[in-house]
N, C-alpha and C positions, 0 to 999 in steps of 0.2 A: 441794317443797311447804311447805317449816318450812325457815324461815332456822336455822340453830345456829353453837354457838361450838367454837372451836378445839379443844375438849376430848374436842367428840361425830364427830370425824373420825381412822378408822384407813384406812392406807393400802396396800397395799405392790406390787407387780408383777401380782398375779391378782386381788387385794382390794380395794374400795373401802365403807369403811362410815361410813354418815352416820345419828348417830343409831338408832332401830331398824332403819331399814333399810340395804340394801347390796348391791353387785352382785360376783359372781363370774364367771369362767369355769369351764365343766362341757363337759370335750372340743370339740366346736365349737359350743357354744354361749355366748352372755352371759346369764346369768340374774340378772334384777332381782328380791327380793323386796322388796315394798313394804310398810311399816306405819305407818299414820301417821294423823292426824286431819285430816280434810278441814274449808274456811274457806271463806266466814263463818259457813256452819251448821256446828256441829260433829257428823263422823259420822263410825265408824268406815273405814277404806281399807286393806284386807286382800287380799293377793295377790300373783303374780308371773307376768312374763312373761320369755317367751324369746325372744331373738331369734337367728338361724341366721342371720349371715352369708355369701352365695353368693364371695365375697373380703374379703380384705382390702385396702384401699388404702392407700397408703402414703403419698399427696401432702397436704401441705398448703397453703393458700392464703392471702397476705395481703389484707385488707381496707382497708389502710389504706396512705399513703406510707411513712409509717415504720414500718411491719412492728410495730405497735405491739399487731395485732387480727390474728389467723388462726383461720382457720375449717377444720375438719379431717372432711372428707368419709370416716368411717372405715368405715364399709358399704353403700354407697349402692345395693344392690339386696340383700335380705335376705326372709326369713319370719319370721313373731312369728308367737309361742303368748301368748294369754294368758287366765287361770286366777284370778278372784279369789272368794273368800268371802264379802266384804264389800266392796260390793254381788255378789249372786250373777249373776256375768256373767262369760263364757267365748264364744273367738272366736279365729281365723286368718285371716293375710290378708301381705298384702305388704306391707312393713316398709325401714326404713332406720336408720342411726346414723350421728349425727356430733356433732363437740365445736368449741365455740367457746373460746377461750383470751384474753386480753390480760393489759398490765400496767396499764390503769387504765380508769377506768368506761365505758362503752359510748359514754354520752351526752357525754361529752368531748368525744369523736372525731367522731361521728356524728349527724346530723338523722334519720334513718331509714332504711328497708330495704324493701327487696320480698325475699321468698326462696320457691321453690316447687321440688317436685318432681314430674315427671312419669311414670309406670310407661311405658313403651315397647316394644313387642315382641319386642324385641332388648338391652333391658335398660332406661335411665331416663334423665332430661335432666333437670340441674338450674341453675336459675337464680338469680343473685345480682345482686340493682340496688342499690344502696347509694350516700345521698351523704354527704357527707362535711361537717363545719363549715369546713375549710380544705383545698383541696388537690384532686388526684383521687382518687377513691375507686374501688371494685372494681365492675367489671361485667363478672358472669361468666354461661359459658353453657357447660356440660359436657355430655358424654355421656356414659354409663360402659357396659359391657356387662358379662354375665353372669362374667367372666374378673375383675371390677374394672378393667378398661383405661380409663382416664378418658383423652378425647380433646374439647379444646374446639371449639367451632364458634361461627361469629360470633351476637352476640346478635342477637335477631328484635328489630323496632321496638317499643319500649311503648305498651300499651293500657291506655288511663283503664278501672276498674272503680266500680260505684257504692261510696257511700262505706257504712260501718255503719249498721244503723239506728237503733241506740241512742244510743253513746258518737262518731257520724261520722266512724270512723277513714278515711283517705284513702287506697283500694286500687291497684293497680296491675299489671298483669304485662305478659309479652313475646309475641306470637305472629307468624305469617310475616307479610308483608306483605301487606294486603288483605283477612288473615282476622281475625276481632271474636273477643273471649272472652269470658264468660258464670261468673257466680256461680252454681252449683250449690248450695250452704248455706254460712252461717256458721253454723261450728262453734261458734266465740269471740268475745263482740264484749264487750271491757273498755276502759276510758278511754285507753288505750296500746298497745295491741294489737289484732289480729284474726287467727282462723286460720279459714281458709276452702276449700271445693272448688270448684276452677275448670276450666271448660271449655274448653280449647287448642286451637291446631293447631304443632305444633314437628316438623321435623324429616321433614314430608312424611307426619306424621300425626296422627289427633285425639286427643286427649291428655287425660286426668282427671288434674289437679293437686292433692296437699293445699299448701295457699298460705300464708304470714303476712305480712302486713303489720306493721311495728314505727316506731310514732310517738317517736322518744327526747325530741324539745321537749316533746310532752306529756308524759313522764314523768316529765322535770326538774321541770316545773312544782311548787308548793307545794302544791296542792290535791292532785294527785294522790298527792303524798310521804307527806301523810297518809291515806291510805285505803289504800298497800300491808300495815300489819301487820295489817290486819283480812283481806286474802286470802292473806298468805305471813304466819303468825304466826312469831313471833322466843323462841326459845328455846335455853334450853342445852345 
């Protein structure tokens, strides 16, 4: 939520701290505590969640031709606890982690993304549509089970979603063939982004997706360049 500089970053094997905040592991859990000043109004952000990985997975995936972007699915069916002060709001529910990595900006590589995950009976199906500025890009379609066993299956065809209704970000996802998908709420709808709940069918069943769409032309843009330190302020 707050860009910082090299200073306010310790690291080490169970440790990660940025700033006030920082995440550990506690037996089998990851526990995030968060402190920080929420943007563009400034208000306190006080609290921590847990999140209880059902596995660990182990795989990671390129995004790009040249291995240049991987995307690292590291608990993809999980429980969160979260517990905060500030705002006073507490809640459980079905949860996930993963980590994206490269060696240089997002927007280099890439025009945009669809990314969604969906809870499944049997554990969750996640989707990756990604294109690319040059080359082919990643389109993925996992299933994971309660074991972490990630097992892909072919992607379902893409379905146009309406666009945002603010900022007209340009949505999208995958479902089987012949069946329509459906916006449930936007969550997020900013000049670059949207994350949203969308209604599926994947995998021979119907499916609650949390969704994001990611615009990188629009984020390259100038206009937009100037309005990120007003929502991620930049500090040391």
């Amino acid at each position: 939520m707050t860009e910082r500089g090299r200073d306010a970053l310790q690291r080490d094997r169970d440790h990660l701290t940025i700033g006030p905040s920082h995440v550990h592991w506690e037996d089998d859990a990851l526990v995030i505590d968060i402190d920080e000043i929420s943007a563009p109004i400034p208000s306190r952000l006080r609290g921590q969640v847990r999140v209880y990985p059902e596995a660990i997975n182990a795989l990671d995936f390129p995004l790009d031709p040249a291995g240049n972007h991987r995307w690292w699915p590291i608990a993809p069916v999980a429980r969160v606890e979260v517990n905060f002060r500030h705002p006073d709001l507490r809640w459980s529910g079905a949860g996930y982690l993963d980590s994206n990595r490269g060696s240089e900006p997002l927007e280099k590589a890439f025009k945009r993304w669809d990314w969604s995950r969906a809870e499944l009976r049997q554990g969750a199906a996640i989707l990756y549509d990604v294109t690319a500025r040059e080359g082919q890009a990643a389109e993925l379609a996992l299933r994971v089970d309660h074991r972490g066993e990630v097992e892909p299956f072919d992607p379902p065809p893409r379905v146009p979603l309406p666009t945002t209704d603010i900022w007209r970000i340009a949505r999208g996802t995958q479902s089987e063939t012949g069946q329509s998908a459906k916006v449930i709420d936007t969550l997020e709808d900013t000049p670059f982004y949207a994350r949203s709940v969308v209604e599926t069918r994947l995998l021979g069943e119907s499916a609650t997706s949390v969704h994001e769409s990611l615009c990188l032309d629009r984020f390259r843009s100038g206009w937009v360049q100037t309005l990120l330190p007003f929502r991620m302020p930049r500090r040391r």
